[in-house]
C-alpha positions in Angstrom: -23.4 -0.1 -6.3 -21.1 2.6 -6.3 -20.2 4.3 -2.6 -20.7 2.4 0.1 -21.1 5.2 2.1 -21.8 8.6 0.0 -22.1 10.8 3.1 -19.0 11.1 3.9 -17.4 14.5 4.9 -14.1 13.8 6.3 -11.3 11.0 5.2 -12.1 9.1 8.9 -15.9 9.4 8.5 -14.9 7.1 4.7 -12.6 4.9 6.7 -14.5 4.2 9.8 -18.1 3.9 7.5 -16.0 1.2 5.3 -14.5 -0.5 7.8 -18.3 -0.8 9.9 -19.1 -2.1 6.6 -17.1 -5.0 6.5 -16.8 -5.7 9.9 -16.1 -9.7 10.3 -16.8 -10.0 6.9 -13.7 -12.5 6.0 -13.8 -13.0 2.5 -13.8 -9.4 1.9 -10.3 -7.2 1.7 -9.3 -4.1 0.5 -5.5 -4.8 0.1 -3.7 -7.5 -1.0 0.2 -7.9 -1.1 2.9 -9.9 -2.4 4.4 -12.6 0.1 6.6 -15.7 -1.3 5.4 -15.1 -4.4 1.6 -15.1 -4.0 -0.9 -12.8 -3.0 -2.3 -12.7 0.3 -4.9 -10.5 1.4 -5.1 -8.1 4.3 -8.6 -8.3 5.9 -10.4 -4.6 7.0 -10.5 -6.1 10.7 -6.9 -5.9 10.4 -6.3 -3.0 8.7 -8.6 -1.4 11.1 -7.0 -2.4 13.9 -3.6 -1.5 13.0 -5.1 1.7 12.3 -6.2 2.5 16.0 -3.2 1.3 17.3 -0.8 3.5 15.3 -3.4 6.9 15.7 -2.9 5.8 19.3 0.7 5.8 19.3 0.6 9.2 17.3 -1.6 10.5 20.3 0.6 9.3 22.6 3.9 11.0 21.1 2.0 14.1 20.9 0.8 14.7 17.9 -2.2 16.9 18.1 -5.0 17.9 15.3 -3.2 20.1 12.4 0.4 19.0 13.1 1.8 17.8 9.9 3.3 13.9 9.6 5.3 13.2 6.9 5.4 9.5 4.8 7.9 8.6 3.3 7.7 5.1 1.6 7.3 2.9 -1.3 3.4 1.7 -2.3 2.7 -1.1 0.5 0.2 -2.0 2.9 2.1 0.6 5.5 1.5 3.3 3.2 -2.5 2.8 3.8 -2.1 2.3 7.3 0.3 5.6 7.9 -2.5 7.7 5.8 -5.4 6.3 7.6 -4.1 7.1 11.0 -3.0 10.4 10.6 -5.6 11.6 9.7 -7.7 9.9 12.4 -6.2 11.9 14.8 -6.9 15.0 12.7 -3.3 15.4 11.8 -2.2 16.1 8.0 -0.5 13.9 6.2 3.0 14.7 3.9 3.6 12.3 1.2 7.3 12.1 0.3 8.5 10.3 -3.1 10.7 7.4 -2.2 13.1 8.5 -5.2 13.8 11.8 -3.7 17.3 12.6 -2.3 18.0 14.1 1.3 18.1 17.3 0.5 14.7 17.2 -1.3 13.4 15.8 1.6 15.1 18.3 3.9 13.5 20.9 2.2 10.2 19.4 2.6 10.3 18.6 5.9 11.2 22.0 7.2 8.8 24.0 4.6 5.9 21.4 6.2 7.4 22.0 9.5 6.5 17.9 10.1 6.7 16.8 13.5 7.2 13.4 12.7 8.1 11.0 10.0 7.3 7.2 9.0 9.4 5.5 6.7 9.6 2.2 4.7 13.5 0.5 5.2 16.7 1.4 6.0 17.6 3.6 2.7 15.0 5.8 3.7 15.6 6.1 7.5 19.2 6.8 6.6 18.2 9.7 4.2 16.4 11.1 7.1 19.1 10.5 10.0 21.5 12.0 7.9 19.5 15.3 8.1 17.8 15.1 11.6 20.1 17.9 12.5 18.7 20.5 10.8 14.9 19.8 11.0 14.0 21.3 14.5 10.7 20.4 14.4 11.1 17.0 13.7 10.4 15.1 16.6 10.8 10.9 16.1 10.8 8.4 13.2 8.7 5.2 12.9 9.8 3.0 10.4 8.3 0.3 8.5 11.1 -2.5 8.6 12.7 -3.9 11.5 15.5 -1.9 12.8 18.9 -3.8 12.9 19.8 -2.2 16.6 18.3 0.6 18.5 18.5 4.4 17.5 17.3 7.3 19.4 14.1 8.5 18.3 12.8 5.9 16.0 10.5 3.0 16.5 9.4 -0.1 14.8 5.8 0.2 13.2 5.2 -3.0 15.1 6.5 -1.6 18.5 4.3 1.7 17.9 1.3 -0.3 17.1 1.9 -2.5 20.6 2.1 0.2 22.4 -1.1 1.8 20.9 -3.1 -1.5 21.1 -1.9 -1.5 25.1 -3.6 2.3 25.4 -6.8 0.9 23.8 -7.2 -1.7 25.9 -7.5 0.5 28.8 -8.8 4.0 27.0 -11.2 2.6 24.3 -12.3 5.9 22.9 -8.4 7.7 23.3 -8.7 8.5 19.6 -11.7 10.0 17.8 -11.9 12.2 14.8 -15.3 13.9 15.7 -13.5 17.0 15.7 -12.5 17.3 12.3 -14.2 19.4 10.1 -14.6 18.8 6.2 -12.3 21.9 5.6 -9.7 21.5 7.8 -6.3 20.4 6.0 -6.1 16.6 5.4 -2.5 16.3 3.5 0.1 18.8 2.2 1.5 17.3 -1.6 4.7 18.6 -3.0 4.5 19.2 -6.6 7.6 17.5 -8.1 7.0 20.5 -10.8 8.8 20.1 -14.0 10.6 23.6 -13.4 11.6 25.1 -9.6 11.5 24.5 -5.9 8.6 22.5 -5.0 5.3 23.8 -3.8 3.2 22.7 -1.4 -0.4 22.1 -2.5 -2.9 22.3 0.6 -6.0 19.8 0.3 -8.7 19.6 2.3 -10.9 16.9 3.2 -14.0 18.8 1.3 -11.4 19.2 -1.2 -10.5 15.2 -1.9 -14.0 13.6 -0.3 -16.0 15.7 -3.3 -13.5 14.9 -5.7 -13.8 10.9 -5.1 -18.0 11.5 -5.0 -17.9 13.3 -8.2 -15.6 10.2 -9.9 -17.7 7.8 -8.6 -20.3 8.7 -10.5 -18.3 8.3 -13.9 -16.4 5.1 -13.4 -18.7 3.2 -11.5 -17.0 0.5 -9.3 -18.2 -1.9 -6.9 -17.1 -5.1 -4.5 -16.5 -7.4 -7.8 -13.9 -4.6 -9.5 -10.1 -5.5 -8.2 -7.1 -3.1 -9.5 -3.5 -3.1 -9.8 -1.4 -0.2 -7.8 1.8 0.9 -9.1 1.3 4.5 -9.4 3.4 5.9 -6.1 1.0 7.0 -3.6 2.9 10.4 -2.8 0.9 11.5 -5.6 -2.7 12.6 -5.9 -3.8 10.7 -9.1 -3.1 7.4 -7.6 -3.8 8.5 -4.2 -7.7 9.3 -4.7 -8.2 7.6 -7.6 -6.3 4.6 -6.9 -6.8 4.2 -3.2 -9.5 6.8 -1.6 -12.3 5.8 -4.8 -11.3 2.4 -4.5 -11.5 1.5 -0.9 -14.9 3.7 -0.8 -16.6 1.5 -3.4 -15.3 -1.4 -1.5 -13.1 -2.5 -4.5 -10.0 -4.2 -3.8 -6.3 -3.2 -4.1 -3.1 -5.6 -5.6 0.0 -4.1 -5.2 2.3 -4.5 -7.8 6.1 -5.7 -6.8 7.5 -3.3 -8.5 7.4 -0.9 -12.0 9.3 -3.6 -13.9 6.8 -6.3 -12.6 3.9 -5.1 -13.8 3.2 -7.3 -16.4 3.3 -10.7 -14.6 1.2 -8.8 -11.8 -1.6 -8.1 -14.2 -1.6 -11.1 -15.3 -1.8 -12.7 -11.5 -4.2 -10.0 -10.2 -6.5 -10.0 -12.9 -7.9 -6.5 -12.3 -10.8 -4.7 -13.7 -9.4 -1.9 -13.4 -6.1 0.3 -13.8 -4.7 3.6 -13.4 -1.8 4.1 -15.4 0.2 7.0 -17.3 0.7 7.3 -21.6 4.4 6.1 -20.6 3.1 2.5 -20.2 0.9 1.9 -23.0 4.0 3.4 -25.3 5.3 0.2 -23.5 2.4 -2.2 -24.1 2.0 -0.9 -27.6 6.1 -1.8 -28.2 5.8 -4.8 -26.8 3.0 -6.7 -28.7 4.1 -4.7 -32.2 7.4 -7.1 -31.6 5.6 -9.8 -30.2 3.6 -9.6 -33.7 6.5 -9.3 -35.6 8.5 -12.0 -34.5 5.4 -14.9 -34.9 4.9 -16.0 -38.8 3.4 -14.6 -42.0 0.1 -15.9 -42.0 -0.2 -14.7 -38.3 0.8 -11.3 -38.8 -1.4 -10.9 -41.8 -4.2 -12.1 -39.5 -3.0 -9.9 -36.7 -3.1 -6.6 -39.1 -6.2 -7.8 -40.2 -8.1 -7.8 -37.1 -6.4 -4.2 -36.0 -7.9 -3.0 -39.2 -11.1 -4.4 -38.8 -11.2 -3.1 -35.1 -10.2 0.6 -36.7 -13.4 0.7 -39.1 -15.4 -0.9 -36.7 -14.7 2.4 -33.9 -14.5 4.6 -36.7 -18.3 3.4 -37.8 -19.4 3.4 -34.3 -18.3 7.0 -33.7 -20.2 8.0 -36.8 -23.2 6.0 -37.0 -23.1 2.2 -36.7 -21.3 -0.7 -38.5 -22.6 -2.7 -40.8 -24.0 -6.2 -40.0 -21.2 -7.5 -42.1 -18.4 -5.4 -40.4 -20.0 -6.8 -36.7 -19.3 -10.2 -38.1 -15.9 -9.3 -38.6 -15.2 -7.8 -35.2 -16.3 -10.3 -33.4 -14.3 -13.0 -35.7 -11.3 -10.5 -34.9 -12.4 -10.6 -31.1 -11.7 -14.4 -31.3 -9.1 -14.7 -33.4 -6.6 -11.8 -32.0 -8.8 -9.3 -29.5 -9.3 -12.2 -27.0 -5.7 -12.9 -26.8 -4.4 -9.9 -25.9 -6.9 -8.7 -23.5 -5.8 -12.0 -21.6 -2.9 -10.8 -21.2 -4.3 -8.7 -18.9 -5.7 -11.1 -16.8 -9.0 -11.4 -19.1 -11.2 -9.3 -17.0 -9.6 -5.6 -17.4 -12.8 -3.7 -18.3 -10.9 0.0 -19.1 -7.3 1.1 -18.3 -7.5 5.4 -16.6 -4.9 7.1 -18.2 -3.8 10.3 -16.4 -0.6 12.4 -15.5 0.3 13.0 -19.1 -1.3 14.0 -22.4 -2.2 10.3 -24.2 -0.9 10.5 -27.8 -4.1 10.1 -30.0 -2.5 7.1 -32.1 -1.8 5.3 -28.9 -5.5 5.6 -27.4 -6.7 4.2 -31.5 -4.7 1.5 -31.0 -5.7 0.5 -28.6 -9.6 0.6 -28.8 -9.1 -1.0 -31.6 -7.8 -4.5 -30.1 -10.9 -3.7 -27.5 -9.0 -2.2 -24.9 -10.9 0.8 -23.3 -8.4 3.9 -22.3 -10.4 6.4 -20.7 -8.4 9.7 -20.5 -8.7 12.1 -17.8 -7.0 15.3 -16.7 -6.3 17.0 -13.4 -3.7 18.7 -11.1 -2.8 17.8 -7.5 -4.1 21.5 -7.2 -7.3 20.2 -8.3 -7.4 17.3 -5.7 -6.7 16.1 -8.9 -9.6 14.7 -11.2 -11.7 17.9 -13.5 -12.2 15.6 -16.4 -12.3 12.4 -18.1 -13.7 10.0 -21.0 -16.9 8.3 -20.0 -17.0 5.1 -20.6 -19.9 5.4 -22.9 -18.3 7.8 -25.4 -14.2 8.5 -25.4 -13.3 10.7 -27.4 -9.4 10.3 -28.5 -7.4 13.5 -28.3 -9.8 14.9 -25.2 -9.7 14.2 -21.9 -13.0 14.7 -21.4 -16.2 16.7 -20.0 -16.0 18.1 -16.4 -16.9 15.5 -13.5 -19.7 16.8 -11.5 -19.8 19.8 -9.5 -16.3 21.2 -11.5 -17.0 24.3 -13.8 -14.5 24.8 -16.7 -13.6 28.1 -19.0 -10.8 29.0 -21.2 -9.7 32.5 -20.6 -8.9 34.6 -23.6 -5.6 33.4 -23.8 -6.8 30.0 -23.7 -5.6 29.0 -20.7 -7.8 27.0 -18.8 -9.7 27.7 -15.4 -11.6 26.0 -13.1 -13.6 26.4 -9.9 -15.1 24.1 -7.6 -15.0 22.0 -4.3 -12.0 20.3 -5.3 -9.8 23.6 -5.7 -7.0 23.4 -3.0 -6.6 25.9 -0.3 -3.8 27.4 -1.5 0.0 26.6 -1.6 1.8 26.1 1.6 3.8 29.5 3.1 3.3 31.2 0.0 0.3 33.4 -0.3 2.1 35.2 -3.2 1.7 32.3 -5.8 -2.1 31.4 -4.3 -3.0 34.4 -5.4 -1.6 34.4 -8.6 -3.2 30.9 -9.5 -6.6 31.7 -7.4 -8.4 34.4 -8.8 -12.2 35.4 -8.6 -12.5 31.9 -7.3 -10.8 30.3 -10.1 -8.1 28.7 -10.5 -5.5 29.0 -13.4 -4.3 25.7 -14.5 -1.1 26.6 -16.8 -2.4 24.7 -19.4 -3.6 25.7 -22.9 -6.8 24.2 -24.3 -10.0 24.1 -25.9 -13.8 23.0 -25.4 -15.0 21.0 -28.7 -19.1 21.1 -29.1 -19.6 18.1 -27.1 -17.7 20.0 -24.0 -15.1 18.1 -24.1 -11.3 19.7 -23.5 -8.5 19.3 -25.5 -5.5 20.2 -24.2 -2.7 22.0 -26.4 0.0 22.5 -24.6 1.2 24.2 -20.6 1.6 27.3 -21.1 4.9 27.4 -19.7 6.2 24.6 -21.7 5.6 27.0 -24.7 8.5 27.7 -26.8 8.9 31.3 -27.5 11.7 31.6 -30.7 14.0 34.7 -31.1 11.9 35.7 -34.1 9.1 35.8 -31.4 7.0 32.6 -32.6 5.0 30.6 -29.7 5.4 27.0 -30.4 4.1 24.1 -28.5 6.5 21.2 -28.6 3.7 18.6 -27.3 1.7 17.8 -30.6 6.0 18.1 -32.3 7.2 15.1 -30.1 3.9 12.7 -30.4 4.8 13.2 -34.6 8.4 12.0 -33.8 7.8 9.4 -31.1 5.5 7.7 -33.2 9.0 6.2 -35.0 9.8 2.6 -33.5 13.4 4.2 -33.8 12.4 6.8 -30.8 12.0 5.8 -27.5 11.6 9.8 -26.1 12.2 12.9 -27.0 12.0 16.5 -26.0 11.7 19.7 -28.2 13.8 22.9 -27.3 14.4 26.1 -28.8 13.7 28.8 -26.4 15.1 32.7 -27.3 16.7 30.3 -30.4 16.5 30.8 -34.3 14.5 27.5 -34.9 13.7 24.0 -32.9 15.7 21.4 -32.1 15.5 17.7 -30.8 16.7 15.8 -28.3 16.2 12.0 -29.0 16.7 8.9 -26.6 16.9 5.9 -29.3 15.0 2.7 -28.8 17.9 0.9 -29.0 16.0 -2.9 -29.7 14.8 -1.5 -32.9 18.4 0.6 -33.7 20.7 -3.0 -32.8 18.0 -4.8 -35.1 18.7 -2.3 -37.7 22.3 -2.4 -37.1 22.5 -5.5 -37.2 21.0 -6.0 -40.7 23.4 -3.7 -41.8 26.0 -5.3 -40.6 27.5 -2.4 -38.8 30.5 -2.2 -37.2 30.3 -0.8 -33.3 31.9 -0.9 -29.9 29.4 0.9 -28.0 25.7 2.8 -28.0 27.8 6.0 -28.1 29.9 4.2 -31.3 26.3 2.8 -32.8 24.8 6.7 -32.6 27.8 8.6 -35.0 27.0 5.8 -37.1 26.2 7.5 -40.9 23.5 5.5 -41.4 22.0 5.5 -38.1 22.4 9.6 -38.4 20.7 9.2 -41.5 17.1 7.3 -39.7 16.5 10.4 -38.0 17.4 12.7 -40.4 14.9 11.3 -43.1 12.4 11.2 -39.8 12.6 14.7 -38.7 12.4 15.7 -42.9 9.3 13.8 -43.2 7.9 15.2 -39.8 8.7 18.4 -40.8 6.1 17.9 -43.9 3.3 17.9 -41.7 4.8 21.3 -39.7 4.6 25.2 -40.3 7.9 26.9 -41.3 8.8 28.0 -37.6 7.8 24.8 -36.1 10.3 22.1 -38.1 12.5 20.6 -35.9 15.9 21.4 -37.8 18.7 19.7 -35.9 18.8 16.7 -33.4 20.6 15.5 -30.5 21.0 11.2 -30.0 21.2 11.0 -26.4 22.5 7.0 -25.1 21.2 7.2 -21.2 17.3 7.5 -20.9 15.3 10.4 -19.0 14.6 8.9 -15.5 12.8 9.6 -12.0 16.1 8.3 -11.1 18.7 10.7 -12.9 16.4 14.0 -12.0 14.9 14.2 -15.9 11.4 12.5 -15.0 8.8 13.5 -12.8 7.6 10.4 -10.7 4.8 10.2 -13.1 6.7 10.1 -15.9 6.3 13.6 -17.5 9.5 15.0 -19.0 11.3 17.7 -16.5 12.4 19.8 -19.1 14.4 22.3 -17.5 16.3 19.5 -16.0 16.8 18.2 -19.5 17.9 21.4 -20.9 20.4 22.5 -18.4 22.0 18.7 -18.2 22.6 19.0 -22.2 22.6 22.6 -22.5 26.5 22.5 -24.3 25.2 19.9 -26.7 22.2 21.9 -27.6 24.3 25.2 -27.8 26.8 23.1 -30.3 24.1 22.6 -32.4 23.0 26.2 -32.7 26.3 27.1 -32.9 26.5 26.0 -37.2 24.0 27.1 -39.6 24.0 23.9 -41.4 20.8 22.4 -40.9 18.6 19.9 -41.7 16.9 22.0 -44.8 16.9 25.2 -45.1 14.9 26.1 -47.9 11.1 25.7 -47.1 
C-alpha cells in the first residue's frame, strides 16, 4: 500500500491526513508503549487529541510560527506528541540527546535561541534549571513527568494539555497550520559530530516530506508491518525513518524499554521491521556464536553446517542460481537452524535497516546467510538523512546502495562524495561560512570518500577527515584496518591512530567474556581487568592478531603497536556518538599520554617488512 497519503507537503498536512485516516478506527494505533510489563497501544484519536491540546497551549504561551522549541527527552510516546505539535503551530522543533550534559545543552539552547523547552523527568528538568540563567530567550519548561511541587515557569504536560483542550472547546479552529509552507524550517538537529562544537543542520519540511516519499518507494511498508524503536529520536535516521516513514504508511511503532532491553522486546513486539546501527548486530552475531558454542557437538556441527550451506547458497544466487540439490539443502538448513534464529526475533522480522555507521561486510554475510536480510543504507542529518540503500531485491554487501529517488550522486576528483537534491538542508544554523563550504553549485560535500561500482552502487572508503595522514606523508584510512581487527572474538572495539606519527597504532577495548574464558583455561593468575591485560600471554593474543592482520596490509598501513584499554567507548563517557560511531578526537585526546608512550620506543611489533 505504501503512503497513505503521498501528497503531503508539510509535516501537519502528514499528521492531520493520517490521523483523518484512522479516525475512530480502534483497532488501529501508531504507538505502542510499555506499561506493567505489557504493551498497550496508544490509539490516533488520542494521539490526535493530545496533539491539539499541547499546539494550543504552545499558542497560548506565545509561541508564534518560526520560533524554535527545544525536546529534550528519552524515546516515548511524549516525544511524538512534542514533535507533532510544534510543528502544528508552524514552530521548529530542536531535538536534544537525553545523554547530553548542561553545558551541551546550554550551548544549544542559546545557538537555537529556543523559546521554550519540553522535557521527559526530573534529571532533565534539573539540567535545564541549572542553566535557565543564562538562556534569555528561554521562556518556560513543560515537562513530561509529574512535578513533585511547583516551580516557576514549568508545567505538567498534562496541565498544558488541559488548558489547551479548555481553548478548543471554546475556539475550535485556534490552531491551524495552513500557513506553513513546504520550505519553511521544520526542526534544527545538532550534529553530535565526532570532532568540534556542534552544528546546527536546518531541515525543511520539503527537505524531510521528499526524503520519506523517496524511501517509501524502496522499503515498501504498510498497516500489517510493526517495528521496534530504540534508535533516540534526536537523531534524523530514526526520526524519518523510524517514525515520519512509519506513521505515514500507517505502520505501527513498539517502543523498546530501553538499549539493554532490546532483545526481550523483539521478541514481544514481533516487528517486521527494524532500524538499527552495525554496533548491534556485532552484538547479535556475539551472542548466538556463544550460544552455539556452549550447546553440544553434534549441534554445533549441524549449526556450521547450515551457515555454510546458507553461504554457497547467497554466493550461487548472486552469481547465477543454485543448484536444485543446494535448494534442498537450504531449505533443510531453514528448518533445522535458520527458523530458529529468526524466531528469536519474533518470527516475522522481514529485513533489519542498518544505518549510522559503515556495516563490516563479514557481518552483513553472516547474517544473510542464517536468512536475515540487512539492508544497508547511508545518509547524513544534512541529507535529511537517507541518499542510499540496499534494495531488498539485490543487497549488495560492502555498498550501501543506489541513490533513492530524486537524489543525484558524484564523486569529485578527490573522491569525495556529493550530492544534490530535495533533501539537502538549508544550510547550518548562524554560520553561513561552513554552508558555503559544504554547499557548492548546488551540491553538497559529504566528507566522505567513496566510489560507484557498475551497478551504481556506492561504497564508502573512509571520511575524509577521519583519514590518517603519517609524518612520511601516507593517507591512510583506518575504517577497512579496524573491521580486520574487530573481526577477533578477543576485540570488542577498536580505533586506529597515527596522525603526523611514523606508523599506526591501536587502541583495543578487550571482550572481556572471551579474554576471562581464555584466562581461565590458562589458569592465570589475576586481581583485576587492568592485572588480566599485562598478562604475557594475554599481550601475546594481540600481538600474534595485529602480525597476522598486518599480512593482509601495505607497509605504511600495519598497525605496529597497541594499546589494551579496560573501560569501553560510551555515549555515556563522551567517546560515542549517540549512534554509536567512534568520537575519535575524544578518544585521542582522553589517551593521548598512552599513545605518545608508545611512540616514544622504537621497539615494535616487526620492523622488517
Amino acid at each position: 500500500m505504501g503512503l497513505l497519503y503521498p501528497d503531503f507537503q508539510t509535516l501537519p498536512e502528514l499528521f492531520n491526513s493520517v490521523f483523518n485516516h484512522y479516525r475512530r478506527q480502534e483497532k488501529k494505533f501508531p504507538i505502542s508503549r510499555k506499561v506493567n510489563g505489557k504493551y498497550v497501544p496508544i490509539s490516533y484519536d488520542s494521539l490526535h487529541d493530545d496533539v491539539s491540546c499541547l499546539a494550543a497551549f504552545l499558542k497560548h504561551k506565545g509561541i508564534e510560527e518560526k520560533d524554535r522549541i527545544a525536546i529534550l527527552s528519552e524515546n516515548r510516546p511524549g516525544w511524538y506528541l512534542a514533535d507533532m505539535a510544534i510543528l502544528s503551530v508552524g514552530a521548529a522543533d530542536v531535538p536534544l540527546y537525553p545523554s547530553l550534559p548542561p553545558n551541551q545543552i546550554e550551548f544549544i539552547l542559546r545557538d537555537s535561541g529556543s523559546k521554550a523547552i519540553i522535557v521527559s523527568n526530573m534529571l532533565q528538568l534539573g539540567k535545564v534549571l541549572s542553566i535557565w540563567q543564562n538562556l534569555e530567550h528561554l521562556e518556560f519548561i513543560v515537562v513530561m513527568n509529574r512535578l513533585d511541587e511547583k516551580v516557576d515557569g514549568v508545567t505538567e504536560l498534562g496541565e498544558a494539555k488541559n488548558t489547551g483542550k479548555a481553548i478548543l472547546e471554546s475556539t475550535p479552529d485556534y490552531v491551524s497550520y495552513t500557513m506553513l509552507k513546504p520550505d519553511d524550517l521544520a526542526t534544527i538537529i545538532y550534529t553530535s559530530g565526532t570532532t568540534g562544537l556542534p552544528k546546527g543542520v536546518m531541515l525543511t519540511h520539503r527537505n524531510i516530506c521528499e526524503n520519506v516519499k523517496s524511501c517509501s518507494d524502496v522499503i515498501r511498508l504498510d498497516e500489517s508491518d510493526r517495528s521496534l524503536s530504540f534508535l533516540p529520536l534526536s537523531h534524523s535516521y530514526e526520526r524519518t525513518g523510524g517514525y515520519y516513514l512509519l506513521f505515514a504508511c500507517g505502520a505501527q511503532i513498539y517502543l523498546a524499554e530501553s538499549i539493554e532491553t532490546v532483545s526481550l522486546n523483539i521478541s514481544e513486539a514481533k516487528p517486521t521491521i527494524i532500524f538499527t546501527v552495525p554496533r548491534l548486530f556485532d552484538r547479535i552475531k556475539t551472542n548466538i556464536l556463544k550460544q552455539v558454542d556452549s550447546q553440544s557437538a553434534l549441534k554445533q556441527k549441524i549449526f556450521n553446517w547450515a551457515y555454510q550451506t546458507g553461504m554457497s547458497y547467497n554466493e550461487k544466487k548472486r552469481n547465477g542460481s543454485p543448484s536444485t540439490l543446494l535448494g534442498m539443502q537450504h531449505a533443510l538448513a531453514h528448518k533445522l537452524v535458520y527458523s530458529t534464529i529468526q524466531n528469536r526475533f519474533g518470527g516475522h522480522l522481514r529485513y533489519f535497516v542498518s544505518g549510522g555507521a559503515a556495516l563490516p561486510l563479514k557481518v552483513g554475510q553472516f547474517f544473510q546467510a542464517l536468512g536475515i536480510t540487512i539492508l544497508e543504507g547511508y545518509g547524513l542529518t544534512e541529507t535529511s538523512p537517507v541518499t542510499n540503500v540496499n534494495r531488498p531485491e539485490k543487497v549488495k554487501f560492502g555498498t550501501v546502495g543506489p541513490v533513492i529517488d530524486n537524489v543525484n550522486v558524484r564523486i569529485d576528483s578527490d573522491g569525495e562524495i556529493l550530492f544534490q537534491g530535495p533533501n539537502i538542508m538549508k544550510g547550518y544554523w548562524n554560520d553561513e561560512d561552513t554552508t558555503r563550504e559544504v554547499l557548492q553549485d548546488g551540491w553538497f560535500r559529504t566528507g566522505d570518500i567513496g566510489e560507484l561500482d557498475e551497478d551504481g552502487y556506492l561504497r564508502i572508503t573512509d571520511r575524509k577527515k577521519h583519514i590518517i595522514v603519517t609524518s612520511g606523508g601516507k593517507n591512510i584510512a583506518p575504517l577497512p584496518i579496524e573491521e580486520m581487527i574487530a573481526e577477533s572474538k578477543y576485540v570488542d572495539q577498536v580505533m586506529v591512530a597515527g596522525e603526523k606519527k611514523p606508523f599506526l597504532v591501536a587502541l583495543i577495548v578487550p571482550d572481556f567474556t572471551e579474554l576471562e574464558s581464555f584466562a581461565e583455561e590458562q589458569q592465570l593468575n589475576y586481581s583485576s581487568k587492568a592485572d588480566l591485560l599485562e598478562q604475557k600471554e594475554v599481550l601475546k593474543i594481540y600481538e600474534a592478531l595485529l602480525r597476522s592482520t598486518s599480512r593482509k596490509l601495505a607497509a605504511h598501513e600495519k598497525v605496529r603497536k597497541f594499546l589494551l584499554i579496560k573501560a569501553p567507548f560510551t555515549i555515556e563517557n563522551g567517546h560515542m556518538t549517540p549512534t554509536l560511531k567512534l568520537k575519535r578526537k575524544a578518544i585521542t585526546n582522553a589517551f593521548i599520554k598512552e599513545i605518545d608512550s608508545l611512540y616514544s620506543t622504537m621497539n615494535t611489533l616487526y620492523n622488517s617488512e
